[in-house]
C-alpha positions as CSV (number, residue, x, y, z in Angstrom):
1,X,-8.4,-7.1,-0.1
2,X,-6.9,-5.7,-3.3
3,X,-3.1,-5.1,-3.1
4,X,-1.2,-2.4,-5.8
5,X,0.3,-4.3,-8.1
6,X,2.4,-0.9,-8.5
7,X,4.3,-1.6,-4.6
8,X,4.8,-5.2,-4.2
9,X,3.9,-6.4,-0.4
10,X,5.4,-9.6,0.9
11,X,3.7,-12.3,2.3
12,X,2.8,-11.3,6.2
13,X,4.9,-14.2,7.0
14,X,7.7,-12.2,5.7
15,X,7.0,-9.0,6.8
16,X,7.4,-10.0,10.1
17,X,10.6,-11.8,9.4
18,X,11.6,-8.5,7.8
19,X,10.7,-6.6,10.9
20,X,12.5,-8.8,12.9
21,X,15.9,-8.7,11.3
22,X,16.3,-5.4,11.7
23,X,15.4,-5.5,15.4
24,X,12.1,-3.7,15.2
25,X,9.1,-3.6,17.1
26,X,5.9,-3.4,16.1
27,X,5.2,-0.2,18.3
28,X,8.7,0.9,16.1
29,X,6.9,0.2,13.0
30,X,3.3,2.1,13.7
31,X,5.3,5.1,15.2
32,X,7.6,6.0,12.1
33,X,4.1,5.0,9.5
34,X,1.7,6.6,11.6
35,X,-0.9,4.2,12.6
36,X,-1.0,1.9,15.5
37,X,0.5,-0.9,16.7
38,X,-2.8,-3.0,16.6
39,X,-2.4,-2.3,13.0
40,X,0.9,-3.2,12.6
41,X,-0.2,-6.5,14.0
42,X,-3.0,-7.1,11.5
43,X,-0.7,-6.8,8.6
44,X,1.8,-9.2,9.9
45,X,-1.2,-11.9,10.1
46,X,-2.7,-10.8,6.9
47,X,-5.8,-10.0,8.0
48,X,-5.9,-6.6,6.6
49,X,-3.2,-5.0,4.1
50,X,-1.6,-1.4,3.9
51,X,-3.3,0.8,1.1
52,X,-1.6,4.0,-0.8
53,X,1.1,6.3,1.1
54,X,0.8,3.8,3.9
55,X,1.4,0.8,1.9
56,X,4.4,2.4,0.0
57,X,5.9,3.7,3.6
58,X,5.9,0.2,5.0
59,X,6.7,-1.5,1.8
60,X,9.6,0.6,2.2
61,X,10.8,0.7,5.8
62,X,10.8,-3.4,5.2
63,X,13.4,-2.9,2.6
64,X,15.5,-0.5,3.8
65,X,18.5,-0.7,6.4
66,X,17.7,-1.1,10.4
67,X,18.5,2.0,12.0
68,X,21.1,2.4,14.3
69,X,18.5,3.2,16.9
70,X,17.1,0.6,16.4
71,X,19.7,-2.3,16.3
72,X,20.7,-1.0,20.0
73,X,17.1,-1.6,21.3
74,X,17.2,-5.0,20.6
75,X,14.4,-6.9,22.3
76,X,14.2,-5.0,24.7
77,X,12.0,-2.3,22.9
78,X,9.2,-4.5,22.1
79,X,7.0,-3.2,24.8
80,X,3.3,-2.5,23.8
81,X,3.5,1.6,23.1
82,X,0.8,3.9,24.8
83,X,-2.1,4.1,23.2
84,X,-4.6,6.7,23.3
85,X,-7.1,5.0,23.4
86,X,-8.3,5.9,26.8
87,X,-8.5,9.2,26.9
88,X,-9.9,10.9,23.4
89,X,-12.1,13.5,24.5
90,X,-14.3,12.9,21.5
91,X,-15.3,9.4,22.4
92,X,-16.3,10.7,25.6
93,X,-18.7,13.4,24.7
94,X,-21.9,11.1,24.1
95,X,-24.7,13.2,25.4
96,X,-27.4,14.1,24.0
97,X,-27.6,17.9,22.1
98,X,-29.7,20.1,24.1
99,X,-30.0,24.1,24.6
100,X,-27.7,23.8,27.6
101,X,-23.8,24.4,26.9
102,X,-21.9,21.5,27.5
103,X,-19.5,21.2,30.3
104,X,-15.9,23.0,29.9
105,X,-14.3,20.0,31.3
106,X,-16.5,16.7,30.3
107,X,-16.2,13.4,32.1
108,X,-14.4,11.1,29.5
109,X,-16.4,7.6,29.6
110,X,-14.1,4.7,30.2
111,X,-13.7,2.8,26.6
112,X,-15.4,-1.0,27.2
113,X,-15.9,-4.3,26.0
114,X,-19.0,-5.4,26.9
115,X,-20.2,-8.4,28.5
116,X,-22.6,-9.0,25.1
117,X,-19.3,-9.4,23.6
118,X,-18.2,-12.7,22.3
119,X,-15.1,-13.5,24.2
120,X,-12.3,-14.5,21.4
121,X,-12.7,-18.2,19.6
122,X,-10.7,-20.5,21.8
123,X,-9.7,-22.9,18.4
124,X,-9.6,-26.3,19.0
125,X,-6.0,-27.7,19.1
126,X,-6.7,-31.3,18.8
127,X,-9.0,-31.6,16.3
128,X,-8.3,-31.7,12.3
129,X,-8.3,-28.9,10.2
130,X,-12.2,-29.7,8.7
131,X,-13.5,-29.9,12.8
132,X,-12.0,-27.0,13.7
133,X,-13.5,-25.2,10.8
134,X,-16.2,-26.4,11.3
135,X,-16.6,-25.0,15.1
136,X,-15.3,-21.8,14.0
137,X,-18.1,-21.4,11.5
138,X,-20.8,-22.4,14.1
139,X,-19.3,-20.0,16.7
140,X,-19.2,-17.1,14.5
141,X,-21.8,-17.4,11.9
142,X,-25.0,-16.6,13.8
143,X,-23.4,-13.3,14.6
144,X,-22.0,-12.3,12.0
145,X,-24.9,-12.7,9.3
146,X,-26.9,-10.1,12.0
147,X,-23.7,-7.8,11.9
148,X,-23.4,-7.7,8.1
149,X,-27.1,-7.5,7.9
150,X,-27.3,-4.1,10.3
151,X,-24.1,-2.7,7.6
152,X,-26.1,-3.7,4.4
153,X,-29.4,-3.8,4.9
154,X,-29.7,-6.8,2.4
155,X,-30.2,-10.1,3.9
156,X,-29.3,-11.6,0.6
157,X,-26.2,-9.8,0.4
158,X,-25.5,-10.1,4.3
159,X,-25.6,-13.8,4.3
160,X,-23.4,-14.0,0.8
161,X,-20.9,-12.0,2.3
162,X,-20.3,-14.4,5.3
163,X,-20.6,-17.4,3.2
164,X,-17.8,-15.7,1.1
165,X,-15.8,-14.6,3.7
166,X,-15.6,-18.1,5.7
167,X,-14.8,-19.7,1.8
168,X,-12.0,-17.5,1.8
169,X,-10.9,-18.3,5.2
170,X,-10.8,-22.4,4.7
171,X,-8.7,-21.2,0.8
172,X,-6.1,-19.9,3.8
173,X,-6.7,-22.3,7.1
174,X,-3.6,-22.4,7.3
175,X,-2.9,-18.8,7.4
176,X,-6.3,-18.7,9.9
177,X,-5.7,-21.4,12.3
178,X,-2.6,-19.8,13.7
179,X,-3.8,-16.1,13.9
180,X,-4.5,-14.5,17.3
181,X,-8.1,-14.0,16.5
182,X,-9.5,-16.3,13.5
183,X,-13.1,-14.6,14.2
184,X,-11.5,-11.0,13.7
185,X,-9.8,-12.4,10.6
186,X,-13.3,-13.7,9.1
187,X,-15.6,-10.8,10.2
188,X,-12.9,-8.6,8.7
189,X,-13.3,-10.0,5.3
190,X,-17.2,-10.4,5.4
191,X,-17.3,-6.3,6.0
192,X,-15.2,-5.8,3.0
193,X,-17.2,-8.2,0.9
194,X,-20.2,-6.7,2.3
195,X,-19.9,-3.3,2.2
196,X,-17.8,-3.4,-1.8
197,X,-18.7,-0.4,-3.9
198,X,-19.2,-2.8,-7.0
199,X,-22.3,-4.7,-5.6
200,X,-24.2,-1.3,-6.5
201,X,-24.4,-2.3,-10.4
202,X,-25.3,-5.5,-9.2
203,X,-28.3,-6.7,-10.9
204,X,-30.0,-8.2,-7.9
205,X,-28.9,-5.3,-5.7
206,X,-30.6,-2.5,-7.9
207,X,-34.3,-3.2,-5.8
208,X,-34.9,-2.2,-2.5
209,X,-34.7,-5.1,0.1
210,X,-38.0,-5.9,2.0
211,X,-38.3,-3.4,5.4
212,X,-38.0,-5.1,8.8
213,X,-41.5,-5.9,10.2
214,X,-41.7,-3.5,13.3
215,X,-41.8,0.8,12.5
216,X,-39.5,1.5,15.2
217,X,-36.9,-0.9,13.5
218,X,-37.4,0.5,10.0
219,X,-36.8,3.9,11.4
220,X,-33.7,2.9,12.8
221,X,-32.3,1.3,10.2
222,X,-32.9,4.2,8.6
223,X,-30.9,6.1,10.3
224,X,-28.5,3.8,10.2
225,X,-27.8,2.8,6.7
226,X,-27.8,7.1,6.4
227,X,-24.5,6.8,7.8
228,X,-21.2,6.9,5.7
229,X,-19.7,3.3,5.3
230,X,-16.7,4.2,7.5
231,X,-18.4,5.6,10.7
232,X,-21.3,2.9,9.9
233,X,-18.4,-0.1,10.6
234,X,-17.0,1.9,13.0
235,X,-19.9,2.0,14.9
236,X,-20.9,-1.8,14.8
237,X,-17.5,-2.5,16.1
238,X,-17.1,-0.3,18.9
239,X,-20.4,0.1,20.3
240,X,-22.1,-3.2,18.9
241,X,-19.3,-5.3,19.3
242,X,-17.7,-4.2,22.2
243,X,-14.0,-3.6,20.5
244,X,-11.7,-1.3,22.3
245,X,-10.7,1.8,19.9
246,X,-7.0,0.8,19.2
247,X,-8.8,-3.0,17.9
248,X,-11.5,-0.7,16.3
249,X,-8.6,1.0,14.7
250,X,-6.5,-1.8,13.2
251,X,-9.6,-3.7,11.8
252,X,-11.0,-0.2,9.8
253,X,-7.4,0.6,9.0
254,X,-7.1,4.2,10.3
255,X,-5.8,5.6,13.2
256,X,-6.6,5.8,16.5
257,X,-8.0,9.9,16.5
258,X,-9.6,9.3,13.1
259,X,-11.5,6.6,14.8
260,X,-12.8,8.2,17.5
261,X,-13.7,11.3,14.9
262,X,-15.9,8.4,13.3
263,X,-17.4,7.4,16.4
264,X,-18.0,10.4,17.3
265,X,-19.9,11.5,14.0
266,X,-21.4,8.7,14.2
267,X,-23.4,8.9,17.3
268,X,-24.4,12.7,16.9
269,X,-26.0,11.3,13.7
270,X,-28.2,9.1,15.6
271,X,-28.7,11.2,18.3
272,X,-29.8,13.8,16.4
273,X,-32.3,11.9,14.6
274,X,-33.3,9.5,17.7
275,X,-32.7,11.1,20.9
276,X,-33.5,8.1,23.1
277,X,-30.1,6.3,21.4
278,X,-27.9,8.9,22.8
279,X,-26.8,6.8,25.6
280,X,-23.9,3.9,23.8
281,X,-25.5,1.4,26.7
282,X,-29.0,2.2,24.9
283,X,-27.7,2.4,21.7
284,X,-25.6,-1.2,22.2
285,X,-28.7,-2.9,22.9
286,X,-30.8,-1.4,20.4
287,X,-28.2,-2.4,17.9
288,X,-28.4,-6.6,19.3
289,X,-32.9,-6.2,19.1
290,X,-32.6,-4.9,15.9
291,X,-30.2,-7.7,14.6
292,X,-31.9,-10.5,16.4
293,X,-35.1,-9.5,15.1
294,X,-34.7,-11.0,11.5
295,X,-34.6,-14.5,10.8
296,X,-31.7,-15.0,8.4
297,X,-30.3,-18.0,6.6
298,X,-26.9,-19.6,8.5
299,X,-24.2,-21.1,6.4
300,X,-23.3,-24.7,6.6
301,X,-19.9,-25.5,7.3
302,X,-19.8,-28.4,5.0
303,X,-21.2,-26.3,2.2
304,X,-18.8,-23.6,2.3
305,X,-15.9,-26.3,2.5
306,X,-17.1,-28.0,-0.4
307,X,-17.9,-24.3,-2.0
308,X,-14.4,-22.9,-1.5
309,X,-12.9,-26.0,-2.8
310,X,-15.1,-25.7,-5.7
311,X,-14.2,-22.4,-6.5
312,X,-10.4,-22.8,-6.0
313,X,-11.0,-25.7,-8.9
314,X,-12.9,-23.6,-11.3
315,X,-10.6,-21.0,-10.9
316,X,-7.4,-23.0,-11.4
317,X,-8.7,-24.7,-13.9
318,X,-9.3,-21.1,-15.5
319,X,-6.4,-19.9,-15.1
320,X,-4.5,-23.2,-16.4
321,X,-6.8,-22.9,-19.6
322,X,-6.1,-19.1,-20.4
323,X,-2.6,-20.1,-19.9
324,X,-2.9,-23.0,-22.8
325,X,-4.6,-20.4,-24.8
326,X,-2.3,-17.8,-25.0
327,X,0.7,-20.5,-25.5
328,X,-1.7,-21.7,-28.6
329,X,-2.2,-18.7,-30.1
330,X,1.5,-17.5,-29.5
331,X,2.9,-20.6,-31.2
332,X,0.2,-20.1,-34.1
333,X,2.0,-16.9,-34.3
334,X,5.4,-18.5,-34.7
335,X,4.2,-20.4,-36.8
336,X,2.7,-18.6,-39.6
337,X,4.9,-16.0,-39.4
338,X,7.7,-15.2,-41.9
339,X,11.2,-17.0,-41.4
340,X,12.9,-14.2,-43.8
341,X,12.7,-10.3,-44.7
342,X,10.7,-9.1,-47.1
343,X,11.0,-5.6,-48.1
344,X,8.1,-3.7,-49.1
345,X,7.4,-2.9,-52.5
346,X,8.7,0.4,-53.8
347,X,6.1,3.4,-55.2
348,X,5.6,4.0,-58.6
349,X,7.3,6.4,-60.4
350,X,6.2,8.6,-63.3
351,X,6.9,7.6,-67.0
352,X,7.9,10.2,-69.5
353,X,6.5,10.9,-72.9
354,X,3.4,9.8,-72.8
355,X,0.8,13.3,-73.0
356,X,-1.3,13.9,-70.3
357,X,-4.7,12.4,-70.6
358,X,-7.6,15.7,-71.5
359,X,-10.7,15.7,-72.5
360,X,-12.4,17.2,-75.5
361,X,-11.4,20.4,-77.1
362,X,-12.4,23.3,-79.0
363,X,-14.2,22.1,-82.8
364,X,-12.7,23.6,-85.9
365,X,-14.1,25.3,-89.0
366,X,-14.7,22.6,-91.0
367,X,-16.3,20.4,-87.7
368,X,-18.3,23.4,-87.2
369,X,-19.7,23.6,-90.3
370,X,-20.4,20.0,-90.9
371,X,-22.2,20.2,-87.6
372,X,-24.0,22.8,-88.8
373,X,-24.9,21.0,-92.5
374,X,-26.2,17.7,-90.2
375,X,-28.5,20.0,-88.3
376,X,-30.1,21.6,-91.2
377,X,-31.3,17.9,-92.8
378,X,-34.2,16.6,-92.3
379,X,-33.6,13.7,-89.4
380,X,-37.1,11.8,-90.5
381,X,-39.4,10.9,-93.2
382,X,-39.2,9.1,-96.6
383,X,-37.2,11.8,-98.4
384,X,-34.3,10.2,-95.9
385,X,-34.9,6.5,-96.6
386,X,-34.4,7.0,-100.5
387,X,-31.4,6.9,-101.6
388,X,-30.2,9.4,-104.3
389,X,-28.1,8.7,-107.7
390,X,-25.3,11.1,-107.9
């Protein structure tokens, strides 16, 4: 997850230290940025970071002075704000188009995490940091691969991006092992691997993948890689997953509304195209057969250790040779480069007397007519070998 290098963030550590000193709440912080306080929450454990306004609004409220307001609150205004989460009419309106109007006053559907869910990872206390990645991986992985595979359709790329994603999470195991939901964290960064922009002009990625074996699951992936990237994750999350809309919200980085705008767009889309999906129950299970259908490669926990720690090596050694390089060539520089001043040399100036430099001129008399004495003789024959007494 790219940050500006333009606004500087601190470390999620610190940004909740920050928050803290000036006696603000998370629930504070989402209501004077606009987002929620599920978001809030995902920056202080770095699993996600603020981007543009966003990022220079918080970047900024860390910095400046607590309010007055605020420093009065105290703890006491750390309660968990409302959320509406409940009650967006969008979200509710999941019935299929048909030539009948739609009710004036529509039933909102309670939001739910279903049972299909996985419940969160518990994270073994006692066991070293290796074992505990290790069961994370094992808990997670199957999932995940069919997730990223139903957002890609690439199994290639699907099962690269979790591989990627759990290498990045045992880089930061300590960052991971304390967070509230180490599975969120790592299914967070396999979407962003997985669904990058840049893996377009990949070589490899420029050729269809091979279609899933069954019609009916061709079709629906289909209809489901037709979707925009947004309302695509948005979808797996909330109605694959089971997420409630505020967690929806944090992990895409938008707000709550825009969310359920998404979802909502969303399921029209496939409705539209497959009528039978317009029920989320329906479509929830259709989502898990699809995914379970393929038969995709699982990483190793052991590999990916020994692959992050391989890559962390490469890269520092990189970085510590680039650094040798430039402080080569700069003391070349140093070197070779003149102790003193030496000013340049001055133009040339112009040198009087001497006559211009011109080419032939007009021929006088007497070079006229010896021209014209040369041109009457003859130019060959004997007459012009033999000489001639005076």
């Amino acid at each position: 997850m790219p940050q500006s290098p333009a606004t500087p963030l601190p470390s999620p550590k610190e940004r909740r230290r920050l928050r803290e000193a000036k006696s603000l709440s998370q629930a504070d912080i989402a209501a004077k940025i606009g987002v929620t306080r599920e978001t809030v929450r995902s920056w202080e454990t770095g699993r996600t970071a603020p981007r543009g306004r966003k990022r220079e609004a918080y970047v900024k409220l860390l910095n400046a002075g607590a309010t007055p307001s605020a420093a009065k609150r105290g703890p006491k205004s750390r309660t968990p704000a409302r959320t509406p989460a409940r009650t967006p009419a969008p979200v509710a309106a999941t019935a299929p188009t048909t030539g009948t109007a739609p009710p004036t006053q529509p039933q909102p559907q309670p939001l739910r995490v279903t049972t299909t869910a996985a419940p969160p990872f518990p994270g073994p206390r006692d066991h070293s940091p290796a074992q505990a990645f290790d069961a994370l991986c094992a808990y997670c992985a199957p999932g995940l691969v069919r997730q990223t595979y139903l957002l890609t359709g690439r199994r290639g790329l699907a099962q690269e991006s979790v591989e990627r994603a759990f290498q990045l999470a045992w880089q930061r195991w300590p960052e991971v092992a304390v967070d509230r939901d180490p599975a969120g964290w790592v299914r967070a960064a396999a979407y962003e691997y997985a669904m990058s922009p840049w893996h377009r002009f990949r070589p490899g990625q420029r050729h269809p993948d091979a279609l899933p074996a069954s019609a009916a699951d061709r079709a629906f992936l289909d209809v489901l890689l037709s979707l925009p990237p947004a309302q695509r994750r948005t979808l797996m999350l909330y109605d694959g997953l089971g997420l409630d809309l505020p967690e929806t919200a944090a992990e895409t980085e938008a707000s709550t509304p825009a969310t359920a705008k998404r979802l909502l767009h969303a399921r029209e889309t496939v409705a539209e195209q497959m009528p039978e999906l317009a029920d989320p129950e329906v479509l929830h299970r259709r989502l898990m057969e699809v995914a379970g259908a393929e038969a995709l490669r699982l990483p190793k926990a052991e590999r990916v250790r020994t692959g992050s720690e391989y890559r962390a090596r490469f890269w520092t050694r990189a970085a510590i040779a680039f650094t040798a390089l430039i402080v080569g060539a700069t003391a070349l520089t140093l070197r070779n480069a003149p102790t003193q001043y030496e000013p340049p040399q001055a133009p040339g100036t112009a040198i009087n007397g001497v006559p211009p430099r011109m080419g032939p001129g007009p021929l006088s008399y007497e070079d006229t007519t010896l021209r014209e004495k040369l041109r009457a003789e003859l130019t060959t024959g004997n007459p012009r070998l033999t000489p001639q007494l005076p």
